[in-house]
C-alpha positions as CSV (number, residue, x, y, z in Angstrom):
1,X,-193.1,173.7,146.8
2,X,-195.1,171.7,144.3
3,X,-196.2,173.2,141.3
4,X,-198.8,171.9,138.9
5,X,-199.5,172.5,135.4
6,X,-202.8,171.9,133.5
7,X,-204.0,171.6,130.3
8,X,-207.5,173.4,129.2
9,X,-209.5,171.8,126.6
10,X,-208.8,174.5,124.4
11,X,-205.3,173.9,124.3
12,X,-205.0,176.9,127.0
13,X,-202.6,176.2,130.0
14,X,-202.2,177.5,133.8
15,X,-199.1,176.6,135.7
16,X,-199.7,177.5,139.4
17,X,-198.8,176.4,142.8
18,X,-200.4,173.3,144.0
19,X,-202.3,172.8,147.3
20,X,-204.4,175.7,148.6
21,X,-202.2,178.0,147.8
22,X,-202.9,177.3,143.7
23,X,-207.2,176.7,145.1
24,X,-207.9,180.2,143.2
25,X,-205.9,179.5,139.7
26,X,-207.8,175.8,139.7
27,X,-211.3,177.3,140.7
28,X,-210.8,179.3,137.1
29,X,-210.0,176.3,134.9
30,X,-212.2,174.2,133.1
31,X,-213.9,171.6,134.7
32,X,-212.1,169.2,131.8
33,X,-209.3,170.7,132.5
34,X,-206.1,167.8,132.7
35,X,-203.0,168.0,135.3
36,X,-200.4,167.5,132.6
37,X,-197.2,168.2,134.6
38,X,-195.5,168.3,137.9
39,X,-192.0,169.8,139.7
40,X,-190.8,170.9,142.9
41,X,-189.5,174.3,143.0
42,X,-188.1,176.2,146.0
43,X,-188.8,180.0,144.5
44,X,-191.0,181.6,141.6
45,X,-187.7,181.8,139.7
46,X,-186.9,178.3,139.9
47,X,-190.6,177.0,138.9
48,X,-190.7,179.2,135.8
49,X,-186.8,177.9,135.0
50,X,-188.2,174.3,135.0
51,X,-191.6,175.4,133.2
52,X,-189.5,177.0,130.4
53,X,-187.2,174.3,130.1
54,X,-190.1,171.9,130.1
55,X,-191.9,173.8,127.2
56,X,-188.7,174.2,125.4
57,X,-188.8,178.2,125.6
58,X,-185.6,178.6,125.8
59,X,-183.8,180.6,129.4
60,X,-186.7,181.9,131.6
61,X,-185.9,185.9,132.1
62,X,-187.3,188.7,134.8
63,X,-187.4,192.1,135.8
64,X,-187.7,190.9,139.1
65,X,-185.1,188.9,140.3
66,X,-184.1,189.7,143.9
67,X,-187.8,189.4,144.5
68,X,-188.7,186.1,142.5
69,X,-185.6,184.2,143.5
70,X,-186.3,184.9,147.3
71,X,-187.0,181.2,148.8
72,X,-191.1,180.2,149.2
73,X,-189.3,179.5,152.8
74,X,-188.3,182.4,153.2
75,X,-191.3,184.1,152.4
76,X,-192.9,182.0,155.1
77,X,-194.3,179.3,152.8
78,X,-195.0,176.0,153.9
């Protein structure tokens, strides 16, 4: 799935899912808010690998990995 990050005016960011299934997270931003970033990911895991990496945060950790490296396809996720 494609995931989009976006920059807020005031230097705030949101990285959410794109398409309707990210319509909520976009309906909060900014109306000058900027899409600064794109990358295909195929679980929550992988996106927030590629977002950490991308922001130079070093190795993305969580307390929840069975659940947040299960597949988006497995999950029923188109």
């Amino acid at each position: 799935m494609n995931h989009e990050l976006w920059l807020e005016p005031d230097g705030c960011q949101t990285f959410c899912l794109a398409g309707a299934q990210g319509d909520g997270a976009r309906a909060l931003m900014h109306s000058e808010a900027k899409l600064v970033w794109e990358v295909e990911a195929e679980s929550h895991f992988e996106a927030m690998t590629k977002y950490y990496s991308h922001m130079q945060w070093g190795e993305y950790l969580t307390d929840f990995p069975e659940q947040d490296k299960t597949s988006y396809r497995k999950l029923g996720w188109k």
